[in-house]
N, C-alpha and C positions, 0 to 999 in steps of 0.2 A: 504493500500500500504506500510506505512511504515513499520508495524510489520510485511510483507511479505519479506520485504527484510533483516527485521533484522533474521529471522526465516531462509532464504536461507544463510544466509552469520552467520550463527550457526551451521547450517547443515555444511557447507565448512569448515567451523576449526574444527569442530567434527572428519570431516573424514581424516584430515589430525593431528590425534593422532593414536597411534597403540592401545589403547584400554582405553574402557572408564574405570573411578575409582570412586567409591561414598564413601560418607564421613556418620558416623552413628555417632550420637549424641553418647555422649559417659560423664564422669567426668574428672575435674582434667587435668592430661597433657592430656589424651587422649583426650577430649574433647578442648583444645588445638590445638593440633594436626589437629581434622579432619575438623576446622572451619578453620584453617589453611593453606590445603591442600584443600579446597573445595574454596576459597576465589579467586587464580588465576584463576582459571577453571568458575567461574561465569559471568564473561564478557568478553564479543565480546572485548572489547578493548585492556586488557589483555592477552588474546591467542591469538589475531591476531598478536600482536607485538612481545610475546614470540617465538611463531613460525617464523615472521620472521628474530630475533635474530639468530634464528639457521640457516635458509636458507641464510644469512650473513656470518656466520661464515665458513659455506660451501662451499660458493664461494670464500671466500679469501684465503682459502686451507692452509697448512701447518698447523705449530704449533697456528697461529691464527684460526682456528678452536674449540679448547678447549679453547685457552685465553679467545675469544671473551664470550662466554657464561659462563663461569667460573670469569670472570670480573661482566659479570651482576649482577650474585648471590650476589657476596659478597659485592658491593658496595648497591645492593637491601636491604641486611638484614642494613647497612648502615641505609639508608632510612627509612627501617620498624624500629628501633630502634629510630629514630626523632619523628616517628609519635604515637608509643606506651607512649613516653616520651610526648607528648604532643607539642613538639615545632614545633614549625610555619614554613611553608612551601609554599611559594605564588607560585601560577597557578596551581597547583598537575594537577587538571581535564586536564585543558589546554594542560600542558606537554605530560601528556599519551598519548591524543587525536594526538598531533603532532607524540609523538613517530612513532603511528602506520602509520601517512600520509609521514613520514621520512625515515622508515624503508622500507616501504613498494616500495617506489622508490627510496631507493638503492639498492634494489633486483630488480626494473624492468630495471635499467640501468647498470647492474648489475658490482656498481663500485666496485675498488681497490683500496681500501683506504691505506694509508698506516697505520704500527701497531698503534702508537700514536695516531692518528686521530682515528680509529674505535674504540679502548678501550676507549676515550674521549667521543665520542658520544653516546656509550653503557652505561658509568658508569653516562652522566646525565642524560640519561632517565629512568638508574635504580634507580635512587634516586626518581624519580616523583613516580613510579611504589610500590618500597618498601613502601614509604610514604603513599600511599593510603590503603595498604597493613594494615601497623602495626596504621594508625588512625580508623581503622576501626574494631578493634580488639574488640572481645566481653568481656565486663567487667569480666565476670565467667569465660575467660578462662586464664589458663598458657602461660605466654606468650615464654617461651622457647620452647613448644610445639605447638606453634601457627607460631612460627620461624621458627621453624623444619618444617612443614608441608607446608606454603606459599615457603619455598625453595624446598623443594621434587619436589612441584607441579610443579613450575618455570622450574626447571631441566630437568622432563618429558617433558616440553614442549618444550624446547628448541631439544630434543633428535627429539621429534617430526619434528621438525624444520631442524635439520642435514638429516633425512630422507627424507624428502620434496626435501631437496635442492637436496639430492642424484639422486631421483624420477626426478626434474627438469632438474639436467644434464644430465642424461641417455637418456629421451625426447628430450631433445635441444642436440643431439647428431644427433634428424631423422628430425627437428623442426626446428632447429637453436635457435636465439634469440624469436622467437613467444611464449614458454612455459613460461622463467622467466620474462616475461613481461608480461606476462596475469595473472601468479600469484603475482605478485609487483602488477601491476597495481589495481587490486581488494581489496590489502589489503588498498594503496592510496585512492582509491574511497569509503573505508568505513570508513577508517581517516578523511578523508573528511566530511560525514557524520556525524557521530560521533563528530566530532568537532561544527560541525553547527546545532547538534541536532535535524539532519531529523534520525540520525538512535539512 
């Protein structure tokens, strides 16, 4: 049951990328690079919050739109630089876990945050996020190319994410509120999970 669910809700962040990317071993920066860029794409936890970073940043509309995702990144590589450095970083799992059950119902309730607050809430969950990220870094690789790559990947996903939301409102256009709640809600319920380690 559990890996059925976790297998369904891999399928659902799958399909809401516009195309998949694989990473080939590789040396040096390259090999950097694609452990890098293969690193956010590997967990549910990860892309469900990346994605709904962007379906956030889509609902608050205007020039918070790019802030909000463009916040992430840079305060992320932040984060990935603490944890490539080695320095300590209490709850990382924890935080993520939250991320996605936080982000994911403020996409179902789909608030208006104002700018301060939502770049507030983005840059500390991009700090958990980068963390895991650059502690996680393979001793062989480059880590400027390891940078480069867990930000590409991030980005893509977030783009991911600005689509979705696109997708959401166009829907909730025929739908009402039923679309960005049934996709908040799911990302919530696997936050959930995820946090209590049934997923």
């Amino acid at each position: 049951m559990k890996s059925a669910i976790k297998s369904g809700l891999l399928a659902l962040a799958a399909a809401a990328l516009p195309a998949a990317a694989s990473a080939h071993p590789a040396i040096g920066e390259a090999a950097g690079f694609s452990h890098g860029f293969a690193h956010p794409m590997s967990g549910l936890d990860h892309v469900l919050a990346m994605v709904m970073v962007g379906v956030f940043a889509f609902q608050l509309g205007g020039r918070t739109t790019w802030l909000v995702p463009t916040t992430f990144v840079l305060v992320m590589a932040l984060g990935g630089a603490l944890g490539i450095a080695g320095i300590n970083v209490p709850f990382v799992e924890i935080g993520i876990a939250l991320s996605v059950v936080v982000l994911g119902a403020i996409v179902a309730l789909n608030v208006k945050a104002p700018l301060a607050a939502a770049l507030g809430i983005i840059g500390l969950f991009a700090i958990f996020h980068g963390y895991a990220h650059g502690a996680e870094m393979p001793e062989n690789a480059a880590a400027a190319g390891y940078a480069a790559g867990f930000m590409i990947a991030t980005a893509l996903l977030h783009v991911a994410g600005l689509a979705l939301g696109y997708l959401i409102c166009r829907a909730g256009e025929r739908q009402g509120l039923f679309v960005p709640r049934t996709a908040g809600g799911i990302a919530t319920i696997a936050g959930v999970g995820i946090l209590t380690g049934l997923i």
